[in-house]
C-alpha positions as CSV (number, residue, x, y, z in Angstrom):
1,X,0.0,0.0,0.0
2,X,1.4,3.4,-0.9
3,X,1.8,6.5,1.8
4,X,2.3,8.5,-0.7
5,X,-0.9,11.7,0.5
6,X,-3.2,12.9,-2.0
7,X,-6.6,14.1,-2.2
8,X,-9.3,12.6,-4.1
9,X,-10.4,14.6,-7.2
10,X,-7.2,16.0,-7.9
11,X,-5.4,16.9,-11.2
12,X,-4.7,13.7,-12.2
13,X,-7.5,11.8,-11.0
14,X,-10.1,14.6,-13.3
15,X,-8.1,13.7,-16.3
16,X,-8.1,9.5,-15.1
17,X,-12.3,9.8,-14.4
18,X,-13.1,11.9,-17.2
19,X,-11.9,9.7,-19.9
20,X,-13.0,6.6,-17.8
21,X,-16.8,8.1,-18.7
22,X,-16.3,8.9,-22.2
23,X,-14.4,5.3,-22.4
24,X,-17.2,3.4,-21.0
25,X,-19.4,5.0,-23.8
26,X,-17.6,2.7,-26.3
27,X,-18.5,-0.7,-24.4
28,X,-21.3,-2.6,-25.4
29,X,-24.2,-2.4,-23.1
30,X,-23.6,-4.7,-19.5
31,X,-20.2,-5.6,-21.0
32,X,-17.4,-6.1,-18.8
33,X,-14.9,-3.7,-17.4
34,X,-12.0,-4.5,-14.9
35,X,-10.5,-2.5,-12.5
36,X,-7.4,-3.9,-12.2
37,X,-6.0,-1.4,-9.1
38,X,-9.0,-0.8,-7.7
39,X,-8.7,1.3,-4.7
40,X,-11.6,2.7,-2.5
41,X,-15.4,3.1,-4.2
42,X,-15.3,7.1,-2.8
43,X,-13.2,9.2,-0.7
44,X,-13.7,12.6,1.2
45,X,-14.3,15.3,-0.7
46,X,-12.3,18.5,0.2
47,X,-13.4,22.2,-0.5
48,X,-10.6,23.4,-3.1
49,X,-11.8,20.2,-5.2
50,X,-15.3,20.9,-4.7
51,X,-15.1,24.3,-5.6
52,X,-12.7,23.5,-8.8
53,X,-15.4,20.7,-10.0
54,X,-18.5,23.3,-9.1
55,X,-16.7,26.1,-11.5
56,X,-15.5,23.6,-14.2
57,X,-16.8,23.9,-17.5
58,X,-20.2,21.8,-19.1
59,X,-18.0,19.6,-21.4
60,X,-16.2,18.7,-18.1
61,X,-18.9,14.9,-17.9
62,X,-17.0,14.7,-14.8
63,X,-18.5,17.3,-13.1
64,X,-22.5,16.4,-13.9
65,X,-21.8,13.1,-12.1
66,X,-19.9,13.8,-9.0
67,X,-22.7,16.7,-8.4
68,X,-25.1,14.5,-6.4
69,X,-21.9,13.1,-4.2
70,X,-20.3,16.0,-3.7
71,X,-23.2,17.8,-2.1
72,X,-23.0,15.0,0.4
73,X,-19.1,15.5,0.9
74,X,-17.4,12.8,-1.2
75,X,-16.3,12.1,-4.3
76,X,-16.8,9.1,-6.4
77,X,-13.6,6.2,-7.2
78,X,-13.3,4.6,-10.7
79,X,-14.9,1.4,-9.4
80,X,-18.0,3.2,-8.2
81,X,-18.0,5.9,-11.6
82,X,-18.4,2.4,-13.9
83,X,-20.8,1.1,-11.7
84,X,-23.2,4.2,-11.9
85,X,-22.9,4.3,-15.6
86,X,-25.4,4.7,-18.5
87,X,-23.9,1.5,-20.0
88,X,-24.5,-0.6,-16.9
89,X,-21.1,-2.8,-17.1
90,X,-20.5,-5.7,-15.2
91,X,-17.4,-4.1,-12.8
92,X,-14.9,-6.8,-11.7
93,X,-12.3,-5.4,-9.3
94,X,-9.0,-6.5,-7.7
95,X,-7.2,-5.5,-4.7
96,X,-4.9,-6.7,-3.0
97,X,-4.8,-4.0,0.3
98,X,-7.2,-5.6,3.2
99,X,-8.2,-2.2,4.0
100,X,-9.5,-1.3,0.7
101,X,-10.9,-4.7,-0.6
102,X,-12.7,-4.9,2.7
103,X,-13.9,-1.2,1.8
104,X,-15.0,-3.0,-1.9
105,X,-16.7,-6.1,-0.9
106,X,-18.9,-3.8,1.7
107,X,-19.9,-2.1,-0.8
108,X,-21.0,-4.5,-3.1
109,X,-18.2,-5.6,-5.4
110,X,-16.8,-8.7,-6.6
111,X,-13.3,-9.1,-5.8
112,X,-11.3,-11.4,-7.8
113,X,-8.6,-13.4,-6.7
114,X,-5.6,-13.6,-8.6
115,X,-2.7,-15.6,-8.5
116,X,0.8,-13.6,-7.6
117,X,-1.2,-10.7,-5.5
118,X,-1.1,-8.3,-8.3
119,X,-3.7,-6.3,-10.6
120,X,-0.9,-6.9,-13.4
121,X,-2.2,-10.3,-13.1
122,X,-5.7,-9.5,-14.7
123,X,-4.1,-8.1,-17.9
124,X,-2.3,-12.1,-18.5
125,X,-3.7,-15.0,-21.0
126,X,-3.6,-17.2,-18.9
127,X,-5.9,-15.8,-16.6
128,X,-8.3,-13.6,-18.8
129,X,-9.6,-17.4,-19.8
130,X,-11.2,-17.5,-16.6
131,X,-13.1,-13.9,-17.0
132,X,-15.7,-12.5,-18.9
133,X,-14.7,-11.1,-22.3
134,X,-13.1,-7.5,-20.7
135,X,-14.2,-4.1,-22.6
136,X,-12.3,-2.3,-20.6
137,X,-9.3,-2.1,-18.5
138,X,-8.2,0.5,-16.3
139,X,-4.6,0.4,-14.9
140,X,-3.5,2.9,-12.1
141,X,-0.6,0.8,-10.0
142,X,-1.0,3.7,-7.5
143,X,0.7,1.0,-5.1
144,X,4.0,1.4,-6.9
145,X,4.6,4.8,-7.0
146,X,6.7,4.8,-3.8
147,X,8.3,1.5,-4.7
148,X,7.9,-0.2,-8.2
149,X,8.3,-3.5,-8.4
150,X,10.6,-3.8,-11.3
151,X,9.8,-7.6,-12.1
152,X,6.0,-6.6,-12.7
153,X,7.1,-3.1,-14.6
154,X,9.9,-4.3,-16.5
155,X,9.0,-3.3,-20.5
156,X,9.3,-7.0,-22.2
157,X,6.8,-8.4,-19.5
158,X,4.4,-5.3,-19.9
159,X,4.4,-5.1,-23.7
160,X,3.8,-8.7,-24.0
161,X,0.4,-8.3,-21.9
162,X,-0.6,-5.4,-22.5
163,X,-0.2,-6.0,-26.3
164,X,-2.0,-9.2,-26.4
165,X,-5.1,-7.4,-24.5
166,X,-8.5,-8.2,-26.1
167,X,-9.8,-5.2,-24.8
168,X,-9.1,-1.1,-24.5
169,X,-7.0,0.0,-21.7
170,X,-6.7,3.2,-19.7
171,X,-3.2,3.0,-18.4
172,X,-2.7,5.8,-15.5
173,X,0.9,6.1,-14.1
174,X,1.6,9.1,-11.6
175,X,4.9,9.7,-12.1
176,X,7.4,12.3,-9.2
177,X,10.4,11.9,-11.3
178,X,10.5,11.5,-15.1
179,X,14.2,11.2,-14.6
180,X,14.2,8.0,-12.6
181,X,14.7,4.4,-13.0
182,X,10.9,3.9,-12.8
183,X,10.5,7.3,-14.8
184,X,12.7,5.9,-17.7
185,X,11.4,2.2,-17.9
186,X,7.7,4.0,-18.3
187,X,9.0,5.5,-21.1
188,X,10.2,2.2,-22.7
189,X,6.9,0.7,-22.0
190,X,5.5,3.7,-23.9
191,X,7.7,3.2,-26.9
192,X,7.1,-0.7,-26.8
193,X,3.6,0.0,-26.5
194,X,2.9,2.5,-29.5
195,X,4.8,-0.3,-32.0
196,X,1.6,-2.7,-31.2
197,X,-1.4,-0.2,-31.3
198,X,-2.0,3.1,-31.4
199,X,-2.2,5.2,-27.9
200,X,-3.3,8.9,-26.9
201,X,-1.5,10.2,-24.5
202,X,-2.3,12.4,-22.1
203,X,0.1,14.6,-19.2
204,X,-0.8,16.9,-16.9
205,X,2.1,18.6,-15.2
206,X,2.8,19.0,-11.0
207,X,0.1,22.4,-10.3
208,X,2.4,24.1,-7.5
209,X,0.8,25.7,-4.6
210,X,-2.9,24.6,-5.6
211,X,-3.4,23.5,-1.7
212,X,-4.5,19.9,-3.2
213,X,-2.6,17.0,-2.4
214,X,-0.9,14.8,-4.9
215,X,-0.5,16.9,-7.7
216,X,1.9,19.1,-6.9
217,X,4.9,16.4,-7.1
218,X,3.9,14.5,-10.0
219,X,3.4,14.4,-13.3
220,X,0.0,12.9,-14.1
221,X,-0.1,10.4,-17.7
222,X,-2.3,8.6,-19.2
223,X,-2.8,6.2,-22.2
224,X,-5.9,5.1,-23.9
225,X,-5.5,2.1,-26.3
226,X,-8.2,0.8,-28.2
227,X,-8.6,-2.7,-28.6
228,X,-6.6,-4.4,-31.3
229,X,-9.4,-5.0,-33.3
230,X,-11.0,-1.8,-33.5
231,X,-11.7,-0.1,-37.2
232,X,-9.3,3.0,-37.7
233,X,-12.3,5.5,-38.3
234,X,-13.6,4.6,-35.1
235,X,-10.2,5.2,-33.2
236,X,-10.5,8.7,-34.8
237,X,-14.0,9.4,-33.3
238,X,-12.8,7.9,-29.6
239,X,-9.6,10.5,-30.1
240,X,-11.9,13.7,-30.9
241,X,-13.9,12.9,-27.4
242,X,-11.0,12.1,-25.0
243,X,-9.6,15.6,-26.5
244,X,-12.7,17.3,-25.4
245,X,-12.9,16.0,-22.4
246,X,-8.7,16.8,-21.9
247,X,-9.7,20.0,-23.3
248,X,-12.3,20.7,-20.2
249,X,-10.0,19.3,-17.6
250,X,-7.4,21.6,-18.8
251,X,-10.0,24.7,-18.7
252,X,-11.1,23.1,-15.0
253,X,-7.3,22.8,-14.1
254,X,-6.4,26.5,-15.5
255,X,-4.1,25.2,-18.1
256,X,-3.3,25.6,-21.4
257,X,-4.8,23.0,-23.9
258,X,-2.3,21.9,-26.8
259,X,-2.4,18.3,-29.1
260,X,0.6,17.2,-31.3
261,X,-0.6,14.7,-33.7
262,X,2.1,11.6,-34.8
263,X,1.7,9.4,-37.9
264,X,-0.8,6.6,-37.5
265,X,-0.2,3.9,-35.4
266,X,2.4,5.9,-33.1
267,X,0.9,7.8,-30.5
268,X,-1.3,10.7,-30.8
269,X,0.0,13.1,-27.2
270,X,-2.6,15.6,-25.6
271,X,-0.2,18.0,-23.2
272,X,-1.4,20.7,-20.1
273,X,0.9,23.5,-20.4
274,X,1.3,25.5,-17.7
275,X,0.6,29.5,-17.6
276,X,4.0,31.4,-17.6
């Protein structure tokens, strides 16, 4: 479990959550979506968030469904966003912190049980057998900021999994030090991974002296990946909504909106530039 102190609804988790919504709008209806790091269903919700989700613009999705919640002081997890969604997925969850899975199971969720202790482990053949055709993946290893485990992150394991993945992925990584060891094997997995299929990219930068933990010490990224099998002109339409909805979060955030397009098949990058 990671110390690392952050509060929920911050920078990284509005750009996470928003294209988690527009994301699920692609899944067939009651099809399957895996949280694969699944944390807590909602946390306290503290006023500078409130306030910055209250303000935020009307393409921000976000904000129309944390309203209800926030009003009673708490703001909605990924695991608890799927659930309440118009596609009604089946959510399948894994945790491996007591705490939190205890936290899950209370409130209604099916944990599964994977072999090795780790969400990795969902994204493998030989286990995705056992599961319901997954739609959806989202991957936030928030566990490992503090101490990666370099077996599970190493680029030839992740590339291999992640690449033979039926389904779409959200890929979250929350990263205090680009220039690290972990900071640099991210960045192979990211070149690996744009070889296989293509990936938007998304990166919000630390917000210094916001008075919200968590996101002023890390840069926030985030990779969407279609499934394999998905038609080209139907990648294109998925890429115009996730840069809307990156477009509101950086109007939400303050930021400056900018998208660099790459050839097809690399990766398509959405950047938050600061203000000078």
């Amino acid at each position: 479990m990671s110390n690392f102190p952050y509060d929920a609804g911050n920078a990284g988790d509005l750009i996470k959550h928003e294209w988690l919504l527009r994301s699920l709008d692609w899944i067939l209806p009651r099809g399957t979506y895996l949280d694969a790091f699944a944390g807590v269903p909602n946390r306290r919700l503290v006023p500078k968030v409130a306030d910055r989700l209250l303000a935020a613009p009307a393409e921000l999705r976000l904000r129309g469904v944390q309203k209800d919640t926030m009003a009673q002081g708490y703001y909605l997890g990924s695991t608890e966003l799927a659930r309440r969604h118009k596609s009604d997925p089946q959510v399948m969850v894994f945790e491996e912190d007591p705490i939190k899975k205890a936290e899950l199971e209370k409130a209604g969720f099916a944990i599964l049980e994977l072999p090795g202790g780790s969400g990795y482990n969902a994204l493998r053949s030989e286990n995705l057998a056992a599961m319901p055709p997954i739609q959806l993946a989202l991957v936030d290893p928030y566990n490992v900021i503090e101490k990666p485990d370099e077996r599970e992150l190493a680029p030839e394991t992740f590339c291999k999994d992640m690449g033979q993945f039926p389904g779409a992925v959200l890929f979250f990584v929350p990263d205090r030090n680009p220039g690290s060891h972990y900071g640099i094997v991210y960045r192979k997995r990211l070149a690996c991974l744009s070889l296989r299929r293509p990936v938007l990219r998304a990166i919000v930068p630390p917000l210094l002296n916001s008075g919200i933990r968590g996101e002023d010490s890390c840069f926030a990224e985030l990779l969407y990946l279609p499934e394999p099998d998905a038609a080209w002109f139907d990648v294109e339409r998925r890429i115009v909504s996730l840069r809307t909805g990156a477009r509101a979060v950086a109007t939400t955030l303050g930021l400056h909106f900018e998208s660099r397009t790459r050839p097809a098949y690399e990766y398509d990058r959405v950047e938050f530039i600061r203000p000078l």
